[in-house]
C-alpha positions in Angstrom: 14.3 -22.2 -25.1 13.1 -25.0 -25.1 10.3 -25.3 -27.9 10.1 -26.8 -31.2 9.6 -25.4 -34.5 6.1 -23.9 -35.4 6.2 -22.1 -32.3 5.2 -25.0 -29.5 6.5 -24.9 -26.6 6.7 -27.8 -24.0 5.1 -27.4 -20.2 7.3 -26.5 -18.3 8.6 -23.5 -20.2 4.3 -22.4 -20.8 4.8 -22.5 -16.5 8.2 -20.4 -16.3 6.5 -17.6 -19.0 3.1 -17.9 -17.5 3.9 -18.5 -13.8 1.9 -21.0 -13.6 2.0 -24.4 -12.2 2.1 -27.2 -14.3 -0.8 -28.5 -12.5 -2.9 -25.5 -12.6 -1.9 -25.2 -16.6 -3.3 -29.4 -16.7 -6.2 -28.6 -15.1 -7.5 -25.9 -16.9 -6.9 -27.3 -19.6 -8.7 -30.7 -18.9 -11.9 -28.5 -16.9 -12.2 -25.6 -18.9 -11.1 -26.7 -22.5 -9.4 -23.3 -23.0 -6.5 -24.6 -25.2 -5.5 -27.2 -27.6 -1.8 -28.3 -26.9 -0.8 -31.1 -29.4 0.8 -34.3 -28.2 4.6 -34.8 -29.7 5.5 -38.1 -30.7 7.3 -38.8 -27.6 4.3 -37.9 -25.8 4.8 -34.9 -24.1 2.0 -31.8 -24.7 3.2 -29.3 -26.9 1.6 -25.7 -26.2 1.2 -22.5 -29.1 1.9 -19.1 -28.6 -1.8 -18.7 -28.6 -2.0 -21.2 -25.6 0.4 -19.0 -23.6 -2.0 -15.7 -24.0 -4.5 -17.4 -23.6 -3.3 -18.3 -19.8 -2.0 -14.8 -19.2 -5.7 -13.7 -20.3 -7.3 -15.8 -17.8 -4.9 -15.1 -15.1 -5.4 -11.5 -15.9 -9.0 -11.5 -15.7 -8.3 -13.9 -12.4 -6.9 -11.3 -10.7 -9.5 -8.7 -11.7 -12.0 -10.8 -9.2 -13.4 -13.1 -12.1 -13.9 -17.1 -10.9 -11.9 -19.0 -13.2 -15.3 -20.3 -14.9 -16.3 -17.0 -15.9 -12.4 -16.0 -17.3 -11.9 -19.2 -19.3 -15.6 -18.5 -20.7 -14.1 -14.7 -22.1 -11.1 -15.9 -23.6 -13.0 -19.4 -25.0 -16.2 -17.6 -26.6 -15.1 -13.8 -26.8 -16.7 -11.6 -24.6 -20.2 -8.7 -26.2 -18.7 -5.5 -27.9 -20.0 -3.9 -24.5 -18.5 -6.2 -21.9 -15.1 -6.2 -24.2 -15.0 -2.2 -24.2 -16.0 -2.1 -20.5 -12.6 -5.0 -19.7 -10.1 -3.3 -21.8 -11.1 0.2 -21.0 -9.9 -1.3 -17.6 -7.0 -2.9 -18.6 -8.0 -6.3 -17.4 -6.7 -8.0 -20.5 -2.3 -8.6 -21.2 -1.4 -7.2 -24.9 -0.9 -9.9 -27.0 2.5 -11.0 -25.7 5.0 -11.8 -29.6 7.8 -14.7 -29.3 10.3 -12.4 -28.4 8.5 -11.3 -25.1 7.7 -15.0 -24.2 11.5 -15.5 -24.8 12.8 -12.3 -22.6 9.8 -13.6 -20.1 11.3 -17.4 -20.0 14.9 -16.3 -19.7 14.2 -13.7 -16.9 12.7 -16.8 -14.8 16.2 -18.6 -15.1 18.3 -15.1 -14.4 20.1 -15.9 -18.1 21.8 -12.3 -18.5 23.6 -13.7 -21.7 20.5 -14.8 -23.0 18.4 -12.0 -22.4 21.0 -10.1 -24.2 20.8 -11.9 -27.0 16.8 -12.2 -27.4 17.2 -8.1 -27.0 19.6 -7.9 -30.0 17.6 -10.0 -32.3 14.2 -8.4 -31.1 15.8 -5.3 -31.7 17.5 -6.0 -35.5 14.3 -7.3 -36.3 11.7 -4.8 -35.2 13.9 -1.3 -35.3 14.1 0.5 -32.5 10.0 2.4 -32.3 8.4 -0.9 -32.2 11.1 -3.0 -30.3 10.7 0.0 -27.4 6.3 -0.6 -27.7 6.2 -4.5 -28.4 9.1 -6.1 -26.6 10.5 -3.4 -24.2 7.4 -2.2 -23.0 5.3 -5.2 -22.3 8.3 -7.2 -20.7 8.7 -4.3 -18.3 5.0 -4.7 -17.6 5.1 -8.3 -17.0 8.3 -8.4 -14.8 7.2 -5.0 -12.5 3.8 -7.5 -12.3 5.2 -11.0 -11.0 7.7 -8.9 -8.7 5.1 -6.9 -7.4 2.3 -10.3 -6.8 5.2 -12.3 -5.3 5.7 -14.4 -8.5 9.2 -13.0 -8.8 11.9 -12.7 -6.4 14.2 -9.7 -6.0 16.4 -10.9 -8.1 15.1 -12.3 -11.0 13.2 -8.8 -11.5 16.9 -6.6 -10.8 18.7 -9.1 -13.5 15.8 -8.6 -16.3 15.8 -4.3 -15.3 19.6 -4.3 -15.1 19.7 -6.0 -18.9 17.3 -3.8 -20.3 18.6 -0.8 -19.3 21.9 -1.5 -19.9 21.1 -2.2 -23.0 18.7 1.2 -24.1 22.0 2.9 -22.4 23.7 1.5 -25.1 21.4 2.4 -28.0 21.1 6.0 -26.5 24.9 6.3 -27.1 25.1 5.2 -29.7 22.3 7.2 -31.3 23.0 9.9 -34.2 21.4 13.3 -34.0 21.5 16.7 -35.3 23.4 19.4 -33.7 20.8 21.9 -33.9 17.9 19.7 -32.8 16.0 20.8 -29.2 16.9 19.7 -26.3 14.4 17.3 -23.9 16.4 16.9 -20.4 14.9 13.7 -18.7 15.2 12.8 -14.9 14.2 11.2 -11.9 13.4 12.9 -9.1 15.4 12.6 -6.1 15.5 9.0 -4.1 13.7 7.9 -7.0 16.2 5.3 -8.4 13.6 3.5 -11.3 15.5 4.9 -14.6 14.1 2.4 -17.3 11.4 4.7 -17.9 13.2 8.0 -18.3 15.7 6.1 -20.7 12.5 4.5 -22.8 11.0 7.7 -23.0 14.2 9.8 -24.5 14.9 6.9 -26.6 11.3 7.8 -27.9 12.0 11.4 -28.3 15.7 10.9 -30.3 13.5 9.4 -32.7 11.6 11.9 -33.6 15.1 13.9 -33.6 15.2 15.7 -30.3 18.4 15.9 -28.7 18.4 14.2 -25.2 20.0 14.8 -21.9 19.5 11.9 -18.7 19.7 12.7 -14.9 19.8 9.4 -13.3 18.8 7.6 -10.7 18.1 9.9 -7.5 20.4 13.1 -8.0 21.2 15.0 -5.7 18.2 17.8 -4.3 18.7 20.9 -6.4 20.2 19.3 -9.3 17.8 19.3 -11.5 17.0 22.8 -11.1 21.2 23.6 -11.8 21.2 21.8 -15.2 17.7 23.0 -16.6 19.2 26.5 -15.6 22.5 25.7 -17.6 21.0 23.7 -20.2 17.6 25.6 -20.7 16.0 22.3 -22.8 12.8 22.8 -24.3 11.2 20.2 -22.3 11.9 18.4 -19.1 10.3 15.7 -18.2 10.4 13.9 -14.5 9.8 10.5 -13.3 9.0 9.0 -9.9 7.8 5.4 -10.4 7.4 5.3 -6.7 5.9 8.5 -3.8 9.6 7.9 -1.9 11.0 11.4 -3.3 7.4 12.9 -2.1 7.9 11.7 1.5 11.4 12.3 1.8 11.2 15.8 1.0 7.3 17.0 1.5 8.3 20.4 -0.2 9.8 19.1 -3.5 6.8 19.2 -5.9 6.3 22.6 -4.6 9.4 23.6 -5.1 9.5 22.2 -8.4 6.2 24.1 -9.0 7.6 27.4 -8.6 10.6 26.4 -10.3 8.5 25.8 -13.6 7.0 28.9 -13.0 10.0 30.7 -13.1 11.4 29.3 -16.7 7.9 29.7 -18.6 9.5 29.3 -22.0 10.6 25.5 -20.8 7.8 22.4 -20.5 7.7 20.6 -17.5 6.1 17.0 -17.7 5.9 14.8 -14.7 5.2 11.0 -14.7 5.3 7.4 -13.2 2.9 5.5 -11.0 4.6 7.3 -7.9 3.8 10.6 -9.2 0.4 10.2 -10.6 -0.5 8.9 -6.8 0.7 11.3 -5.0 -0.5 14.4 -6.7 -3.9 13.3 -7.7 -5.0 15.1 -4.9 -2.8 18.4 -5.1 -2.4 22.0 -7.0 -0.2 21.8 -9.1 0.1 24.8 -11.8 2.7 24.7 -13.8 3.9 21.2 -14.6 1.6 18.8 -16.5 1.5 15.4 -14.7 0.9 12.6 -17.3 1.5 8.8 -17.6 0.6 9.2 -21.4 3.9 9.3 -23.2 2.0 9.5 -26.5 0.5 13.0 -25.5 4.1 14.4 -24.7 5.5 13.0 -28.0 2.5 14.4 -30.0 3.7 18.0 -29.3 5.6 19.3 -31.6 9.0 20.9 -31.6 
């Protein structure tokens, strides 16, 4: 990265994290006097941390369907308690994106898989892994399923970041030491579903709290679920379907995995993911709890 000590970084690398032109990033700075880059001695602007939130805020609040004017007004003077409960409650503003996001962000631009590794690692060793998953995992996820899904990000660029990070949890997840008598959570994607990240994150969450964990991955095959919760018999079982594809491939699986539940009542069943929380919000379902809160599943105990 290219960036100098105390945290600046020079314009070009504020438009790779940001997505931003370096135009746009001049302008609003010049018309809306939103942030404060210093000038190096060479002349070139030097931008803060601070500067680069401050841009993701705006953009944010941008693409919520606020002009510019009013955006750069939030982030410069702080919006009323009221209008700031009312914007976060709708998730308008980014979290507070720490140096090792901004460096995970920059090197995903560029496709840097050696790189990316690297920022991981020391994110990683630094943090431990609860708080590397919520403040470097997490919100880099977030930010790179966001510029894929506005056009920001090719294909690539968001397979190379998703293919480093999950390679990597794999890795912990391996490697991670449990006890031999501790209850079993068996996470899985549903068929044609082929997002895993999140089923990794969230047994990765679980192992901490010293459950044992067991992963079906990407898209098994129908009716494999159902085989290894009846071999297994885990405590819990929780499915993901970041996208409705395994809904419309097979129109009968979430009532098949309805009455499935119904028939192991000593067993949980969660299911979760954007996919999941769109297609059912309209249908009966009575025996699996469909959540996207992954801090109401971890609050039960075992």
């Amino acid at each position: 990265m290219n960036h100098t000590r105390g945290g600046t970084f020079y314009i070009k690398d504020v438009s790779a994290v940001t997505g931003l032109s370096k135009q746009v990033i001049r302008k609003w700075e010049e018309r809306y006097d939103i942030i404060q880059p210093v000038r190096h001695e060479n002349g070139y602007r030097l931008y803060s941390k601070e500067d680069i939130n401050t841009l993701l805020t705006i953009k944010s609040l941008q693409k919520k369907g606020f002009s510019i004017k009013q955006a750069a007004n939030f982030a410069k003077e702080g919006l009323l308690t009221e209008e700031k409960a009312e914007v976060q409650s709708n998730s308008v503003f980014n979290p507070n994106l720490n140096d090792y996001v901004i460096q995970l962000i920059e090197k995903g631009y560029t496709c840097n898989e050696l790189d990316l590794i690297v920022v991981l690692k020391q994110a990683y060793h630094f943090y431990g892994l609860e708080k590397f998953l919520t403040t470097v995992v997490s919100p880099f996820l977030i930010e790179v399923g966001d510029r894929w899904e506005s056009g920001e990000w090719d294909e690539y660029q968001e397979s190379v970041s998703s293919m480093v990070v999950k390679d990597f949890l794999v890795q912990i997840r391996r490697n991670f030491q449990y006890a031999d008598k501790a209850s079993l959570v068996l996470g899985a994607c549903l068929p044609h579903e082929h997002h895993e990240i999140p089923v990794h994150y969230i047994l990765l969450r679980f192992m901490l709290r010293g459950w044992k964990t067991t992963l079906i991955g990407a898209s098994p095959a129908p009716g494999s679920i159902q085989s290894l919760v009846t071999r297994l018999k885990p405590r819990k079982v929780l499915l993901s379907a970041s996208t409705t594809l395994p809904f419309e491939k097979d129109p009968d699986l979430l009532k098949t995995l309805d009455l499935f539940a119904a028939e192991n009542k000593t067993i949980e069943f969660y299911l979760g993911g954007a996919g999941a929380m769109l297609y059912t919000k309209d249908k009966m379902i009575n025996n699996i709890c469909v959540t996207n809160s992954i801090e109401d599943i971890l609050s039960l105990k075992q």
